[in-house]
N, C-alpha and C positions, 0 to 999 in steps of 0.2 A: 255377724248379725246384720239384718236388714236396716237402714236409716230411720230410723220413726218419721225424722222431716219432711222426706223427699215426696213430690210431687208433681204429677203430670200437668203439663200446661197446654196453654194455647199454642200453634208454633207461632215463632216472633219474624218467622220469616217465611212466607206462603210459599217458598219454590224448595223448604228443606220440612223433611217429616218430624212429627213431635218429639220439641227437647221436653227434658226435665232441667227444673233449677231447685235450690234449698228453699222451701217457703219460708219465708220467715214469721214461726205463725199465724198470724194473724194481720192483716194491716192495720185492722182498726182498732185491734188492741192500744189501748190509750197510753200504753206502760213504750209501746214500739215506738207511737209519735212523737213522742218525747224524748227521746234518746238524740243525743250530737250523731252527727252522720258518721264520724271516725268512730264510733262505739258498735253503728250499727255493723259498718264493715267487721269488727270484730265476732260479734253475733252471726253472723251469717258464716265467717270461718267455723265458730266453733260448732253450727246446724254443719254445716259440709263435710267437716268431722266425725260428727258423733258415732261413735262405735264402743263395743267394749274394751279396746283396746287406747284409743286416742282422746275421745274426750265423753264422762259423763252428762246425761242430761241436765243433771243438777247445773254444771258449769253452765249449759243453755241461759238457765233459769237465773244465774246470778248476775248476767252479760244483759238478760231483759230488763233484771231489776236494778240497773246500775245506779239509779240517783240514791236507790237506800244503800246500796253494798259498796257504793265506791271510797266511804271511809274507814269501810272493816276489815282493811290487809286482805280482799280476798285474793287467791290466785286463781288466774284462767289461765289455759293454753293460749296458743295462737301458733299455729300454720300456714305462711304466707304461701303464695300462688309460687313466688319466683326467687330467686337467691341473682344479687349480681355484685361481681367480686372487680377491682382494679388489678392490675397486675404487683403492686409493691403490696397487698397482702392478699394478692391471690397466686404467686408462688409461695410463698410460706404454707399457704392453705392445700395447694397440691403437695406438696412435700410433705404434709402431714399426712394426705390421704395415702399419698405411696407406705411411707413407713408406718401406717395403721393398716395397708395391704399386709408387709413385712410381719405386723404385730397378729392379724388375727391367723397366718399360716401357720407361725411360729407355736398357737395357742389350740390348733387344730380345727380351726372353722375354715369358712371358703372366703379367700382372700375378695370377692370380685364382689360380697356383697358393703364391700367400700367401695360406693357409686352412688353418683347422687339421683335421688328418686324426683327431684325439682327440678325444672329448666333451671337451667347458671349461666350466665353470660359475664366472662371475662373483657374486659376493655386495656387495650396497655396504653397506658396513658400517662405512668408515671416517668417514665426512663430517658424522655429524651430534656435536653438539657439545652441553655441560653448559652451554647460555645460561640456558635456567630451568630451577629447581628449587625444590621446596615447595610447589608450586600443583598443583590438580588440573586443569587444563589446560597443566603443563610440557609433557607427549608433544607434544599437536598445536603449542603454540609453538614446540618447539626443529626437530618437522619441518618444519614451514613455512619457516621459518628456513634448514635444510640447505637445501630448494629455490630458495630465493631464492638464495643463495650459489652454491650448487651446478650449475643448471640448465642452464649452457653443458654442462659433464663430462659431465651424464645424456644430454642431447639426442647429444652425440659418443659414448658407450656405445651409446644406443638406434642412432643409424646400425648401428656395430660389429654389432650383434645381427643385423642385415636385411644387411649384405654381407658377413657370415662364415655360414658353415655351420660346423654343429659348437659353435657357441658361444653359450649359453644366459644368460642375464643374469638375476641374483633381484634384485628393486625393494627398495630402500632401504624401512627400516620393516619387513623380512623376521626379522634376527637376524644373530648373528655366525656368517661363515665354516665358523667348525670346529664349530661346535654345531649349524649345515644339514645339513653335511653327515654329521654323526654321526646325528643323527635322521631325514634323511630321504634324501640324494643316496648314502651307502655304500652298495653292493651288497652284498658280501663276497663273492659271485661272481657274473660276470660272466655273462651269457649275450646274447651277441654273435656274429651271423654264422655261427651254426652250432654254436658250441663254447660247452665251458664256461671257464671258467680264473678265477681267483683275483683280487677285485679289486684293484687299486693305484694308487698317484696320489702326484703329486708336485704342491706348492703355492709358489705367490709368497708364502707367508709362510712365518714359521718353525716355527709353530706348529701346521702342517699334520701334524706327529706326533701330534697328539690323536685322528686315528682307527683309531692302530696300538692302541688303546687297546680296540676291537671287531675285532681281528685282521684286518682291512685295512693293509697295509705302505704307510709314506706319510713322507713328510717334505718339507720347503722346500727349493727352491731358490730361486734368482735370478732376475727376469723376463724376462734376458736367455737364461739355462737353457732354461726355458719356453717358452718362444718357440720355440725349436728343438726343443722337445721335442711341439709343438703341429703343428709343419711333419712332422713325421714320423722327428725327429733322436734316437737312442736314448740316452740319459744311458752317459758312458765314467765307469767309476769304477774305484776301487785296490777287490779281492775284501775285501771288511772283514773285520777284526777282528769276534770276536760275544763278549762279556761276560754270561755268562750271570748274573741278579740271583735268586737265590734268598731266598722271603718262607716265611716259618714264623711259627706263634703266630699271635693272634688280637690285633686291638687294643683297648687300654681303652677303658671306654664312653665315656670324656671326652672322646677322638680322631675329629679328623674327616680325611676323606680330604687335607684343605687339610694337615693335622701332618705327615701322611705323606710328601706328595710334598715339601715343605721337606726334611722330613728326610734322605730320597733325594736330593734337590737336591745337598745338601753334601756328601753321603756320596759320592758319582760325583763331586764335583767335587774330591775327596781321591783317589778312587782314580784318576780319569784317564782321558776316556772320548771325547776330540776326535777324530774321523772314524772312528767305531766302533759299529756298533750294540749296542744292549743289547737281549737279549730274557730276558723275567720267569719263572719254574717257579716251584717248590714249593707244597707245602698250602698256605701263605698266599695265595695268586691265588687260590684257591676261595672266600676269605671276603669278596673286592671285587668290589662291584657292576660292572658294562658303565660307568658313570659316575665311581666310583671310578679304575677301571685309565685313562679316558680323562682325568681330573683329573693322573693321573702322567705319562702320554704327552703330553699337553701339554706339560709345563716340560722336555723335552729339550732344547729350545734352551740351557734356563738349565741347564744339567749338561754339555752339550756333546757328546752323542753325535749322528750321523745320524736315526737309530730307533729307538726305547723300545717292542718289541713284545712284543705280550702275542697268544698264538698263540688260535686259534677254540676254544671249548670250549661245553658245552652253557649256560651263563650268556651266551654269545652269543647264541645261539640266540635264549634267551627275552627278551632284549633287540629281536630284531627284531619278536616277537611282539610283544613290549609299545607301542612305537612304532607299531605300525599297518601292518608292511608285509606285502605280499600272501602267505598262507598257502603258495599251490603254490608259489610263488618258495624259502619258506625251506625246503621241503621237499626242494625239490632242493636245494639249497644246504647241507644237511645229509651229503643220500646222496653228493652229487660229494664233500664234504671226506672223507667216511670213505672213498669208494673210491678216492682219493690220498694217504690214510693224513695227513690234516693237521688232524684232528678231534682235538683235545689234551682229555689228560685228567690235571688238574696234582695228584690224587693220586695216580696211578699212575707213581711211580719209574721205570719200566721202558722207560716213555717219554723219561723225562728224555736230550736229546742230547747232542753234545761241543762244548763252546765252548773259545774260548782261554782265559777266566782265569773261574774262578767268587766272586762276594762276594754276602755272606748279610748278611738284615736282618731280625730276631726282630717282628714285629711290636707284641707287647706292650711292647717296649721305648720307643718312642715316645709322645713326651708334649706337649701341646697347645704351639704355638709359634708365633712370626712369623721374617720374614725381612726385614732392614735393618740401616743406615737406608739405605744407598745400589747395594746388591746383589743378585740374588734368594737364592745361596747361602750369605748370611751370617746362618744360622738361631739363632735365639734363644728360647730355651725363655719363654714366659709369664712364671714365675714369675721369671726373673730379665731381663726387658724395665725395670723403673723402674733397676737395678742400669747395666746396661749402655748405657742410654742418657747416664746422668752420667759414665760412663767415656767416652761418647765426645763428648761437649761439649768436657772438658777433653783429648783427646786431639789427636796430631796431625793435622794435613789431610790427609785420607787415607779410603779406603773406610768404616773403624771410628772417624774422626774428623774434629771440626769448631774444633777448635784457638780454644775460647771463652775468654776470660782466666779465670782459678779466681771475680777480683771481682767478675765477669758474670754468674756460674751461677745468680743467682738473681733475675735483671731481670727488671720487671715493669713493662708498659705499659699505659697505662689509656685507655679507648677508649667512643667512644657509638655501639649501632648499635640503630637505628630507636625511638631514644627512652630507650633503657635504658642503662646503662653496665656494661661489661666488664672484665675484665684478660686477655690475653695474658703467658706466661711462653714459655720453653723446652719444647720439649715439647708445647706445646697442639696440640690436633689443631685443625682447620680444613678439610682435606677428607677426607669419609668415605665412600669409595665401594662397592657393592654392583656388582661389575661386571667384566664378561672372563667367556668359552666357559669358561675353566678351572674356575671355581667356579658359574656360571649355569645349566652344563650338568647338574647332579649334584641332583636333588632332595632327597637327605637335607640339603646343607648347608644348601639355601634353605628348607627347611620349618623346618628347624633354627633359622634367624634369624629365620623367621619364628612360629615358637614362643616362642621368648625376646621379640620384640617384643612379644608379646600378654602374657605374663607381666610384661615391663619397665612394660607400661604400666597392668596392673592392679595391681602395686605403688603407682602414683605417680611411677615415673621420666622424664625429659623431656629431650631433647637441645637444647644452647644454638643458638638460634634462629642464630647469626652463622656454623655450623658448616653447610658446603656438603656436604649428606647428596644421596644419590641412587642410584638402583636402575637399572641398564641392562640388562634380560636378555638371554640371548643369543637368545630365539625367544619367540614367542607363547605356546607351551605352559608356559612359568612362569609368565606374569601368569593363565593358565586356572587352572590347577591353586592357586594362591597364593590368588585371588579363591574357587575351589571351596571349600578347604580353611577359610575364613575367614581365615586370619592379614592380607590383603591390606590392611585396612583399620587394625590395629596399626601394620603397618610404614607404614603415612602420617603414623599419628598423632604417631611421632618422625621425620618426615620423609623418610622413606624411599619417594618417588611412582616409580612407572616416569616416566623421565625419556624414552626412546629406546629404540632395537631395536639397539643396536651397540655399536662396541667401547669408545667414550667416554675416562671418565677412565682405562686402562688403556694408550691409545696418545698419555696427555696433550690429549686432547681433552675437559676438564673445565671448562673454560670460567672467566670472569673469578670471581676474590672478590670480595668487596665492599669497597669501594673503604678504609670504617674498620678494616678486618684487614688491609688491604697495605698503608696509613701505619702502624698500628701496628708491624705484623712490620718493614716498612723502619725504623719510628724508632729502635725498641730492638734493630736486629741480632737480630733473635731466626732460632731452628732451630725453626720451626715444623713442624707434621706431618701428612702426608695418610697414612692408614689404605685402602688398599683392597684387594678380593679380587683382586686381578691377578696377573698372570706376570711383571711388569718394576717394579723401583724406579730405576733409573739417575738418575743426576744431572741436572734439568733437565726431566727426561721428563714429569711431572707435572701439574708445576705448577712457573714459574719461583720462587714463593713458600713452596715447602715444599721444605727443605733437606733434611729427614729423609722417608722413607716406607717406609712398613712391608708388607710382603705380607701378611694378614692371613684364614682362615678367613670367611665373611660372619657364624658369630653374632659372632666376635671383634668385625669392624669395627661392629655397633652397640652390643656393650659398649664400646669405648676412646669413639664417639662419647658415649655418654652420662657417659663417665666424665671427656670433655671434654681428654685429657693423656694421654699413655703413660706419664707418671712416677707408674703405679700398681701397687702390687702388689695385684691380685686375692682374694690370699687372708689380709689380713692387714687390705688397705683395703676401705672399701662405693663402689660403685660412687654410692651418691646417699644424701642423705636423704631419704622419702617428706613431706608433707604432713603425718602425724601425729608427725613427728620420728624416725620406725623407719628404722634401717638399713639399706640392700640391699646383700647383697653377688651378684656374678656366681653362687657358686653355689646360693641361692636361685631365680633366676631359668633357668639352664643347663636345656634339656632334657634328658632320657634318651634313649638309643638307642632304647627301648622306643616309648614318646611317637612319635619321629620315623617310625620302622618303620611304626609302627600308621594313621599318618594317610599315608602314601606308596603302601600297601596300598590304602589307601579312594579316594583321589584322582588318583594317577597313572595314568593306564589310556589302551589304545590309542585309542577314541574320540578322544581330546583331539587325539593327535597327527593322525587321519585329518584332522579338522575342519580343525584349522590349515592343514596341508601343502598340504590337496587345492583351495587357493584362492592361495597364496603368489605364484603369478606373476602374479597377477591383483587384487589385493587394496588395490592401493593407487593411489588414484585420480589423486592428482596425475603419476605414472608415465604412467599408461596417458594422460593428457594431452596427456603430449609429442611433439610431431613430430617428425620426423627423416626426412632424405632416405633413398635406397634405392641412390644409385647405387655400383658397384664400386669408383671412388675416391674418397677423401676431398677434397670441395673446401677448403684452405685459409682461417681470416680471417686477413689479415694483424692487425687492430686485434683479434686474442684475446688475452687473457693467459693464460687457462687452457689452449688445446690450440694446440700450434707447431711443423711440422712440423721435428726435430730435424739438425743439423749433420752425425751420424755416417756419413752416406753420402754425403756432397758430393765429385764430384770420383772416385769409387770407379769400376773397371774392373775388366773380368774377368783381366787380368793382375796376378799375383801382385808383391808391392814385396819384395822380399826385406830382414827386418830389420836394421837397422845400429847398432853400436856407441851407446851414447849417453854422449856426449862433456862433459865439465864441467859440471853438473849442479848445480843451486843446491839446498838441500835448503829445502822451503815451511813444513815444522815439525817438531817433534820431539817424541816421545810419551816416556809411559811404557806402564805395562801397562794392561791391560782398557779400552783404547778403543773405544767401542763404534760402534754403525752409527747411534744416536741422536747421537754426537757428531761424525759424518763428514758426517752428512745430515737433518738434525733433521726432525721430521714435524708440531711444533706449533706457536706461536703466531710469525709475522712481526714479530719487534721494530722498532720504530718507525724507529729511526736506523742498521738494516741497510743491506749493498748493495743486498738485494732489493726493501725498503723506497721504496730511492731511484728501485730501478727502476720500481716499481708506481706511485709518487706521477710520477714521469715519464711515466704511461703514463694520467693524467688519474685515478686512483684513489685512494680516501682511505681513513685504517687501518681503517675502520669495515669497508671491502671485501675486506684483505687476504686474509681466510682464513686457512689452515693451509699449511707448507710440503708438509705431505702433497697437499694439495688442489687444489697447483700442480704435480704431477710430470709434466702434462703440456706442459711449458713450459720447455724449456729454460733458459733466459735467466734464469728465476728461481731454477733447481732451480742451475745452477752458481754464481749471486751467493749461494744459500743452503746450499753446502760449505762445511764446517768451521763452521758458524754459530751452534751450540750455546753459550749466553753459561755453560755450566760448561764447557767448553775449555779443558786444563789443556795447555799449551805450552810448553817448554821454554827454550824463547826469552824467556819475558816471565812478569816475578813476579808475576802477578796472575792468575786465571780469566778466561777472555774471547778473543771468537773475531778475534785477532788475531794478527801473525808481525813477527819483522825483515823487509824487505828489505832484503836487506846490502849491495847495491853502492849504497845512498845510504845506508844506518844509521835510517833512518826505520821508525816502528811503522804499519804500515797494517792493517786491515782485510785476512783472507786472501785474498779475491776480487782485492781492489784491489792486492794485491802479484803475484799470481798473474800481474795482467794487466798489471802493469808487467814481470815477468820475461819474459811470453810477447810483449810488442812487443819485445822487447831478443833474441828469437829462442833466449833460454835456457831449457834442460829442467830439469823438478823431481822431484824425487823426497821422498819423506816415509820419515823414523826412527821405528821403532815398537818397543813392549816384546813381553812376550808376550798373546794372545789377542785380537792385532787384528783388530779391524769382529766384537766380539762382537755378539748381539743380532739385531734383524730382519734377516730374507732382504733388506732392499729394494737396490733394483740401482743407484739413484741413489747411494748411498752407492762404488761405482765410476763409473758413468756423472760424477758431477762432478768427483772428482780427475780423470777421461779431460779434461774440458773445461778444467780449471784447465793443462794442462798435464804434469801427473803422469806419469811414464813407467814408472817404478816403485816398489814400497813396498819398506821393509828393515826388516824384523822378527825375532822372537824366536822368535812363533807368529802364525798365527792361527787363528780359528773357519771352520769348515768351508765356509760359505754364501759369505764374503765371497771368499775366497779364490775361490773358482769364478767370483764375479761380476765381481774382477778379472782373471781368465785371459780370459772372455767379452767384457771390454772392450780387451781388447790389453794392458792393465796388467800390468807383470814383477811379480809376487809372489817377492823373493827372501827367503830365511830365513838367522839368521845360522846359522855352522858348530854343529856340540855342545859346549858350555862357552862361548861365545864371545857379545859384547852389546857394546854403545857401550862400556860401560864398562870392559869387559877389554880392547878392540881402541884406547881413548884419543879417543874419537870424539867432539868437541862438536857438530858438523853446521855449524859453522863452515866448512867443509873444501867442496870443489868434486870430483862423483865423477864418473867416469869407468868404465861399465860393459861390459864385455870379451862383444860379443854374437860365440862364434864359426859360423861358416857351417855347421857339424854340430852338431844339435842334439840331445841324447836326454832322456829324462824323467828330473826330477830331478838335472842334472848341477851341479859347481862350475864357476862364474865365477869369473876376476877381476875385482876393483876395485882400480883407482887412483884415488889421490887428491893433489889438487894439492900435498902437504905432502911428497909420495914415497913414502909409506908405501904397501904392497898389501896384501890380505886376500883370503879366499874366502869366497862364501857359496854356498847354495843355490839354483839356479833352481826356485822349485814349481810346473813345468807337471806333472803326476804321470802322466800317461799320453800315448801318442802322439797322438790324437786332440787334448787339448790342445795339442800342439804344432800340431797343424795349425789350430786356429783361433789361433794367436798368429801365424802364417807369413800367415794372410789378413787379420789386423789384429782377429779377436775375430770370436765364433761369425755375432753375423747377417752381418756382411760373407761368412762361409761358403755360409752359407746363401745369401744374395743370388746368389754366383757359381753355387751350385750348380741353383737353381730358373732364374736365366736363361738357364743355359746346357743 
C-alpha cells in the first residue's frame, strides 16, 4: 500500500530534481512543537515506515501524542537508517547469519534472504592488544601480532563481506567504532532512495550513543537485536521516558570535557535514568564542542539511560565541515532539518520542548576529577583522590573498598626491573593508558596531554620506565594532527608511543606487565593502579593485576603517570623533582584553554580528515592480503577454534513449541547488585587453569595461542566454558572472589561451567539470583547467549540494564523482576531452595508469575517481556529462531 505521509516538496537542492521526504504532519501542529527532538526522530521513523506490514498509523499517532502516552507501557516500532557492528560481536553476528543461512535451506526456504536489508558497517577494532609498548616500532609489532592471532576471524569477516550485500567491513588498523563513525560514516541525513529522512543506527555496542552526540539518535543493542534489525525486523520498544538535562554557565578553564561527563555520570546515576532517554538544552550545549557533547554521549551506558541526545544545531553543522564532508551534502542537510523544524537553537528558550522530568547542571560548577576505583559513576574530585583512595584500602570489600588490614597500609615491595631497583606501595600506578573513542575522539583533551607532555618534559620530568604507558587513538587523524602540532614526539618521550588504532586497554586488552611488577604486586598483596582515558573501570576488566582503576582525563593520566601513585594531592604535592633539584608541580606544567584553542585552530582542519578517510578501506595491506572464498555458504572447519557453526538452531522447525512451566530448578549462583556483562562473559585474558583453558589445550593449543575470550566469540564451545569466568566473580555461594559455584546435589565446589554441566546431564534447569542493575555494561549478546548454553532458563532480579535484558528476551531467557519492595532478602531466599516457575498459556507483557518453591513458600515476581512482539519471540524460543521461521516460510 501507498504511504499516507509521503509528500512532494520543494527541491533542497536547485541542481538535483524533486525529492520527497516523510512530512511530518503538520509543523504547526502544537502536539509536533512540543515533542523532545529524539521523539521527533522517532516519529518521522515510524511516518517512513508506515505500511501494512511495518508500522500502523495508530503507532504515528501515539509517537505525536507522546507527553500523554509516554506512561502507558505503549509499544512503537522503530527502524533505524543503519546497523554498525565492532568486530568482537560482529563475528558472532556473522556466524549466526551463516548458520541461519544453514537453518532456513535446511527448513526449505532460500538461504540468501539472510542478508541484511540496512547498510552495516563492521569496524575491527577490538583484536589488537598492548603486547609492545615503548618502542618506536610498538604499532607495527603489536599489528602483526593481531594478524597472526587473528587471521582465521579476518579471513571469515572478509568472506561475510563478499556473501552479504549490505555489509561493508573497515580493516583493523582503521580506529575505534564510535570515533569512524563520528568522523566519517554519520550522515545526519540520510538521502536514500529518493528521500530525505534523519539519520539513525543502532550498534553491537554500548557505546554506540557517542554519535547522538552530532545529533544522529543511536544506541546499542545486542547482536542478537541486530541481527534482526539487519534482516529487516524493526526494534519493538516501551514510548520512553525523555529527561530533559539542562546545561547553563560556562566551565572553568581547569575543566576538560573528561570532568564533565564524570560529573553527569553520577549526577544521572543519582537521579535514575535506566530505559530513558536523555536529551540536552540550555545555553550551556552552546559552549561544547561536536567532541565535547560526543565525549558525554558516550558514557550513557555508564549513567544508564537508552540515548544521551544532543539535538542538530549550527555547531553541528560546522563540525561536518570541519571533518571533510561533502559541501552539497551539508547543504541540504541544513535546509531538510530547518524545513522539518529540527534545526535546534539551544539559546532560544522558545524552542525548549516538554520532557517528563527536567535536572539542571551549572556548568561552572564542575571541577577536574576521576572516577573509581572500581565504577565509572564513582566520581572523585582531584583534589581529594590521595584522601579517598586511603579510605578505601581500609574499607570494606565493596565498590568504595578493598578491606586492607590498617598494618598493611603502608607495604612496600622492592623490586628490580631491567637493571635498576624499584618500590611498589599501594597505590602505585602501573598501567597508564591514553585510550578509548571517548577521550581519542575530542582534540582539545589530546592536544591538551599533549601540551603538558612537551611542558613535562622540558621541565625535567620522566615517567618510571616499569609503568605500562601507551597511546591507542581512536583514528588516524590524532596521530596527523599530534605529529602536525609537534607535541607527538614529547608524548614518546614519557612514553606515550601510538601503540595501535583500537580499543586496547579500555576493553582490558592492555597486554601482560612485566613479569618484576606482578611478583611484586602478588607478593605484597598490593591494590595496584591503572590510570586510563576510558568509559569502564569494572573489576577485572583491565588488567587482572590492577585492583584499583581510575577513569581519568588523558592530561590527568600522564600527570598520575609521572607522579608514579594516586596517593597525591596535586596541589599541595610536586609531581617530580627536575635535575636541578626544582620542584614541579601539575600546575606549573597544565595548559590553558587559550594554549589548547590556539594550536586546535591551527592544526585540526578538514584536509586531515579527507586524507585519512578517503583511503581507510584500502589502507592496510596485510587485509587486502587475505583470501577468502565467495560462496553464499559458509563451509564449515570442523578442527577451528575460532569460528563453529553454533548449537542454537539444531533440531528447530517451523512449528511453534509452546513454552512449559519450568519445574525444580537448581539456582547456578547468586549475585548481588551491579553485576556486569564483563562478569557474565569476560572479553580479556583466557586464565590458564579455566574450562576454556582446558578446552583449548585439548584442542592441540598452547596459552601463548589463547587470545582473548573476546577473540573466541565465534566459538561456541569456548564462549560457554568462558560464562561466569571473570576470576572477580563475587558469588554468593563461596567466601572468596572466583568464577566458581556449589553444586549442591553432591556439595562439591566446581568451576561454573563444570557444575552447569553436571546439572544439565542430571537433566535439571537453572536459573541465577541477581541484585539490582544486572548485565550492567557492554551490549555483548554472549553474556545471554552462554547462560542459554549453560542451561539457564531464567534470571531473578532486582533490576537490570537495558541492553542485557533485551539480549536475554532475544535468547529465550525469562528475565523475571522481583515485586516493588521485595529481594532475596525480604522474601528469606538463600538460593538454597529448588524453584518452580508458573509459565501460564496466556501471556501478556509484563504480567505476575508464580514461584514455588521446594520449602512451600510462593511469591510473585515480574515476567519482563515489555511488549508483545517480545512475547512473540519468547513463544518461538528468541528473536533469530523468529526470524528463521519467518524468512523460510
Amino acid at each position: 500500500m501507498s504511504n499516507p505521509f509521503v509528500q512532494i516538496v520543494e527541491p533542497l537542492d536547485p541542481k538535483q530534481p524533486l525529492k520527497k521526504f516523510f512530512n511530518l504532519i503538520k509543523l504547526e501542529d502544537v502536539r509536533y512543537a512540543r515533542l523532545p527532538f529524539s521523539i521527533r526522530i522517532l516519529l518521522e521513523a515510524a511516518i517512513r515506515n508506515c505500511d501494512e506490514f511495518l508500522v500502523k498509523k495508530g503507532d504515528v499517532e501515539n509517537i505525536l501524542n507522546w507527553k500523554v502516552m509516554q506512561h502507558k507501557n505503549v509499544e512503537v516500532p522503530f527502524k533505524p537508517a543503519r546497523v554498525i557492528l565492532q568486530d568482537f560481536t560482529g563475528v558472532p553476528a556473522v556466524v549466526d547469519f551463516a548458520a541461519m543461512r544453514d537453518a532456513v535451506k535446511k527448513l526449505g526456504g532460500d538461504p540468501e534472504k539472510i542478508n541484511p536489508v540496512c547498510p552495516a558497517d563492521l569496524v575491527i577494532d577490538h583484536s589488537i592488544q598492548v603486547d609492545f609498548n615503548r618502542q618506536s616500532d610498538s604499532l607495527q609489532k603489536n599489528q602483526d601480532l593481531e594478524f597472526e592471532r587473528n587471521k582465521e576471524r579476518f579471513e571469515f569477516l572478509k568472506w561475510g563481506s563478499r556473501a552479504f550485500k549490505n555489509l561493508r567491513i573497515i580493516p583493523p588498523g582503521s580506529g575505534i567504532i564510535h570515533q569512524v563513525n563520528l568522523e566519517y560514516l554519520a550522515r545526519v541525513v540520510m538521502d536514500q532512495d529518493g528521500y530525505y529522512y534523519p539519520d539513525s543506527v543502532v550498534g553491537t555496542d554500548s557505546h554506540t550513543t557517542m554519535i547522538d552526540g552530532l545529533g544522529v539518535l543511536g544506541w546499542g543493542v545486542g547482536g542478537i537485536e541486530a541481527e534482526a534489525v539487519m534482516l529487516g525486523q524493526p526494534i519493538s520498544m516501551v514510548l520512553p521516558e525523555v529527561v530533559g538535562y539542562k546545561l547553563v554557565g560556562n566551565p572553568p578553564p581547569l575543566v576538560t570535557s573528561t570532568d564533565i561527563v564524570l560529573t553527569i555520570t553520577k549526577h544521572l546515576r543519582q537521579v535514575g535514568v535506566v530505559g530513558k532517554f536523555v536529551e540536552f538544552f540550555g545555553p550551556g550545549v552552546a559552549q561544547l564542542s561536536i567532541a565535547d557533547r560526543a565525549t558525554i554521549a558516550n558514557m550513557c551506558p555508564e549513567y544508564g539511560a537508552t540515548a544521551a541526545y544532543f539535538p542538530v544545531d549550527d555547531i553541528s553543522i560546522g563540525y561536518l565541515i570541519q571533518t571533510g564532508r561533502d559541501k552539497e551534502k551539508i547543504m541540504c542537510t541544513k535546509r531538510y532539518l530547518e524545513a522539518v523544524g529540527m534545526l535546534r537553537d539551544f539559546k532560544n528558550s522558545s524552542q525548549d520542548p516538554d520532557f517528563t522530568q527536567v535536572v539542571e547542571l551549572d556548568l561552572h560548577t564542575v571541577v577536574p576529577c576521576c572516577s573509581g576505583p572500581k565504577r565509572p559513576q564513582d566520581k572523585v574530585a582531584v583534589s581529594d583522590m590521595k584522601k579517598d583512595f586511603e579510605t578505601c584500602l581500609g574499607a570494606k570489600q565493596g565498590f568504595k573498598g578493598f578491606q586492607i588490614a590498617p598494618d598493611r597500609h603502608n607495604s612496600i615491595v622492592k623490586f628490580n626491573f631491567e637493571g635498576c631497583d624499584f618500590e611498589l606501595a599501594h597505590g602505585s600506578v602501573v598501567i597508564a593508558a591514553i585510550t578509548s573513542c571517548t577521550n581519542t575522539s575530542n582534540p582539545s583533551v589530546m592536544l591538551g596531554a599533549g601540551l603538558l607532555a612537551k611542558k613535562a618534559v622540558e621541565a625535567g620530568l620522566t615517567v618510571k620506565p616499569y609503568i605500562k604507558t601507551s597511546l591507542s587513538p581512536g583514528s588516524g587523524v590524532v596521530t596527523y594532527y599530534l605529529r602536525e602540532s609537534g607535541v607527538m614526539r614529547y608524548l614518546s618521550q614519557l612514553g606515550f608511543d601510538v601503540v595501535g588504532y583500537g580499543c586496547m586497554t579500555c576493553i582490558g586488552n592492555s597486554g601482560p606487565l612485566p613479569e618484576s611488577v606482578v611478583e611484586a604486586i602478588t607478593q605484597g598483596d598490593l591494590v595496584a593502579v591503572g590510570v586510563l582515558s576510558g568509559n569502564r573501570n569494572f573489576e577485572g576488566r583491565v588488567h587482572p593485576n590492577t585492583r584499583a582503576n581510575y577513569l581519568a582525563s588523558p592530561p590527568l593520566v600522564i600527570a598520575y603517570a609521572i607522579a608514579g601513585t594516586i596517593q597525591i594531592d596535586f596541589e599541595k604535592e610536586p609531581l617530580g623533582i627536575n635535575a636541578l633539584g626544582k620542584k614541579i608541580f601539575l600546575k606549573d606544567i597544565w595548559p590553558t584553554r587559550n594554549e589548547i584553542q590556539a594550536v586546535e585552530r591551527q592544526f585540526v582542519i578538514p584536509g586531515m580528515f579527507k586524507e585519512v578517510y578517503q583511503k581507510i578501506e584500502t589502507v592496510n595491506k596485510s587485509w587486502n592480503a587475505l583470501d577468502a572464498p565467495s560462496d553464499k555458504l559458509y563451509t564449515w572447519n570442523p578442527k577451528s577454534t575460532y569460528i563453529k557453526s553454533p548449537p542454537f538452531f539444531d533440531g528447530l522447525t517451523l512449528a511453534l513449541q509452546t513454552p512449559k512451566t519450568i519445574e525444580d530448578a537448581y539456582v547456578l549462583l547468586s549475585f548481588g547488585d551491579s553485576v556486569t556483562t564483563d562478569h557474565i562473559s569476560p572479553a580479556g585474558n583466557i586464565a590458564r587453569n579455566s574450562p576454556a583453558a582446558r578446552y583449548l589445550t585439548s584442542r592441540g593449543l598452547t596459552p601463548r595461542e589463547f587470545n582473548s575470550y573476546g577473540s573466541r566469540r565465534g566459538n561456541d564451545a569456548v564462549m560457554a566454558r568462558g560464562t561466569f569466568a571473570n576470576i572477580r566473580l563475587v558469588n554468593k555461594f563461596i567466601d572468596k572472589q572466583g568464577p566458581q559455584t556449589i553444586h549442591f546435589p553432591s556439595g562439591e565446589i566446581l568451576d561454573v561451567f563444570d557444575a552447569a554441566e553436571r546439572y544439565k546431564q542430571a537433566g535439571h534447569p537453572l536459573i541465577v539470583l541477581a541484585g539490582k542493575e544486572y548485565g550492567a555494561g557492554s551490549s555483548r549478546d554472549w553474556a545471554a547467549k552462554g547462560p542459554f548454553l549453560l542451561g539457564v532458563k531464567a534470571v531473578l532480579a532486582e533490576s537490570y540494564e537495558r541492553i542485557h535484558r533485551s539480549n536475554l528476551v532475544g535468547m529465550g531467557v525469562i528475565p523475571l523482576q522481583y515485586l516493588p519492595g521485595e529481594d532475596a532478602g525480604t522474601l528469606g531466599l538463600t538460593g538454597q531452595e529448588r524453584y518452580t516457575i508458573i509459565i501460564p498459556e496466556k501471556l501478556k507483557p509484563q504480567m505476575n508469575v508464580q514461584i514455588k518453591l521446594d520449602t512451600g513458600k510462593t511469591f510473585h515476581a515480574i515476567m519482563r517481556f515489555d511488549t508483545d512482539v517480545e512475547l512473540t519471540y519468547f513463544h518461538n524460543g528468541g528473536i533469530l529462531n523468529y526470524m528463521i521461521r519467518k524468512m523460510a516460510s
